[in-house]
C-alpha positions in Angstrom: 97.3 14.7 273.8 99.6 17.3 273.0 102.6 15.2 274.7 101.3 12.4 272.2 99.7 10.4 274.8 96.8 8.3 273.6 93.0 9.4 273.3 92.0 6.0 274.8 94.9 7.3 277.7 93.4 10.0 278.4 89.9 9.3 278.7 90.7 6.2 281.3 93.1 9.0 283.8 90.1 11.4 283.6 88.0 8.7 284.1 85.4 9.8 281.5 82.8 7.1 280.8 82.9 7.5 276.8 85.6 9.0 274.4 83.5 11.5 272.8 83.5 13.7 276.5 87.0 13.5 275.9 87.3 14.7 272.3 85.2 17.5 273.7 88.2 19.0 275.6 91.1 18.3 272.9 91.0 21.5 271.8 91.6 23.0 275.2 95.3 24.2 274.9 95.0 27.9 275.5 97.2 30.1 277.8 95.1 29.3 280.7 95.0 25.4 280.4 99.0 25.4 280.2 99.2 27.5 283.3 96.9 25.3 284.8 99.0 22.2 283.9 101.6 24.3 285.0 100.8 24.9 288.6 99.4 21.4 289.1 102.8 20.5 288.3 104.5 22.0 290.6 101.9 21.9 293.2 102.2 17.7 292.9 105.8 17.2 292.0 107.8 20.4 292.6 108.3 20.6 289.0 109.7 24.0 287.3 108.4 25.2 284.2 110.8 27.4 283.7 
């Protein structure tokens, strides 16, 4: 959501069944979840972060 991809998007890649369990984690963009993305990155495409 941050990157500006689409609610709709987002909700069919997690595979949530209705848009609302999605909303729910929107607001998830502490420290933690960015160093989650982070590592999933780089543990799936060898990307750097830094």
């Amino acid at each position: 959501m941050a990157q500006g991809v689409h609610i709709r998007a987002v909700q069919e890649i997690l595979g949530h069944s209705d848009v609302r369990i999605t909303e729910g984690y929107t607001h998830v963009a502490s420290e933690i979840a960015r160093d989650a993305a982070a590592r999933m990155g780089r543990a799936l495409w060898g990307a750097d972060d830094g």
